[in-house]
C-alpha positions as CSV (number, residue, x, y, z in Angstrom):
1,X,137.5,86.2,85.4
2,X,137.9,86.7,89.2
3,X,140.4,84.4,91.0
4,X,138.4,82.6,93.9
5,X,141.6,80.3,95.3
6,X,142.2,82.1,98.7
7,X,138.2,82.4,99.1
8,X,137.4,80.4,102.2
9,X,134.3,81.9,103.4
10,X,131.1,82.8,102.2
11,X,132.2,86.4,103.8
12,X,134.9,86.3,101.5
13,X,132.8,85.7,98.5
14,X,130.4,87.9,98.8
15,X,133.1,90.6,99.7
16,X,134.8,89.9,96.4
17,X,131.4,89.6,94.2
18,X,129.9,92.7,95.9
19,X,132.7,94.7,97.6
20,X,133.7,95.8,100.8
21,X,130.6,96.7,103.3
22,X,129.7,100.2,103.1
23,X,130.7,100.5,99.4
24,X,127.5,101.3,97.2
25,X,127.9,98.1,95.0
26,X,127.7,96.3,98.6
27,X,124.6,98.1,99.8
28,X,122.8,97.8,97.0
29,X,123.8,93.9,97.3
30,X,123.0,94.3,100.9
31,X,119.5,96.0,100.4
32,X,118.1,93.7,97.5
33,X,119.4,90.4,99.7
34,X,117.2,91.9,102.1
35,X,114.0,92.5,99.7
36,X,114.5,88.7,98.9
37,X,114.2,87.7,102.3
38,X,111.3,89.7,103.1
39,X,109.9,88.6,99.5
40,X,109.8,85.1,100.7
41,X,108.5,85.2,104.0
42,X,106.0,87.1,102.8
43,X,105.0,84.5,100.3
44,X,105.9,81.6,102.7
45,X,103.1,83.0,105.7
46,X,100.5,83.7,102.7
47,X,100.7,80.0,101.7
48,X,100.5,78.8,105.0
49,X,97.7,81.1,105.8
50,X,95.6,79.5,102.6
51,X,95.5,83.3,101.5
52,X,95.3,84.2,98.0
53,X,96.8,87.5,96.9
54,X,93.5,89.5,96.5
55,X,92.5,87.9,99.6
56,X,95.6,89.0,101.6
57,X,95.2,92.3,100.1
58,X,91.6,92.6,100.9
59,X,92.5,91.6,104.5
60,X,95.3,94.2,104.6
61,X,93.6,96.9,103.4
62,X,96.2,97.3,99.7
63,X,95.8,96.2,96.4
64,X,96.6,92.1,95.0
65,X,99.1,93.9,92.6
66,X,100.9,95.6,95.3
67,X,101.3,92.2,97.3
68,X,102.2,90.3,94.1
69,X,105.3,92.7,93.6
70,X,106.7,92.3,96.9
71,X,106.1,88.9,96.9
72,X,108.3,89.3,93.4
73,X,110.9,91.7,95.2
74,X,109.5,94.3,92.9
75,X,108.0,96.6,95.7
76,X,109.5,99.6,98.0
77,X,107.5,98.9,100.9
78,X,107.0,100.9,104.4
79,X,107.5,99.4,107.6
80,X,103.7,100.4,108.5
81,X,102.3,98.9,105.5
82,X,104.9,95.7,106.0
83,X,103.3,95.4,109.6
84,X,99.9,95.8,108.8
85,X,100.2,93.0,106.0
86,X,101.4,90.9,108.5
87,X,99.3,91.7,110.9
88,X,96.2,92.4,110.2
89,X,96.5,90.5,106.7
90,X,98.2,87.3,108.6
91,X,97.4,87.4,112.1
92,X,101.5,87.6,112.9
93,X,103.6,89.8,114.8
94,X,106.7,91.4,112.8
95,X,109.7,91.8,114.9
96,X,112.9,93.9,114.2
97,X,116.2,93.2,114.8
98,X,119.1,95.8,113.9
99,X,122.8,95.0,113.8
């Protein structure tokens, strides 16, 4: 069992759970954190759009089971079929931020 006594940030935690950044167990970490996030904006935007998935689908030109799986963080998706969902499907602009 890890010892968590001189953890006093989440930076910390995550560091000891996942590694150090740029290790593989961290990027892995890092990458599948992100696939969550995407997961459940994607999700969130469909709701609030009154969308079912075949609908969104049929909207975006793609299939209901491909928008099911990355609604489940199942998916690898492309950044042009991840804009065109959004757009075209939701009526939203994506933007991109890199750090």
């Amino acid at each position: 069992m890890k010892d968590y006594k001189d953890i006093k940030t989440f930076d910390e935690l995550i560091e000891a759970e996942h590694g150090k950044i740029g290790s593989e167990t961290r990027n892995k970490y890092d990458e599948n954190a992100q696939m969550f996030i995407v997961s459940e904006m994607l999700k969130a935007a469909r709701k609030e759009a009154n969308l079912t998935q075949e609908q969104l689908a049929e909207k975006a030109g793609t299939k209901k089971s491909y928008i099911s799986k990355l609604e489940n963080g199942k998916g690898n998706i492309q950044l042009s079929t991840l804009i065109r969902i959004f757009e075209q499907g939701l009526n939203r602009r994506i933007g991109l931020t890199f750090l």
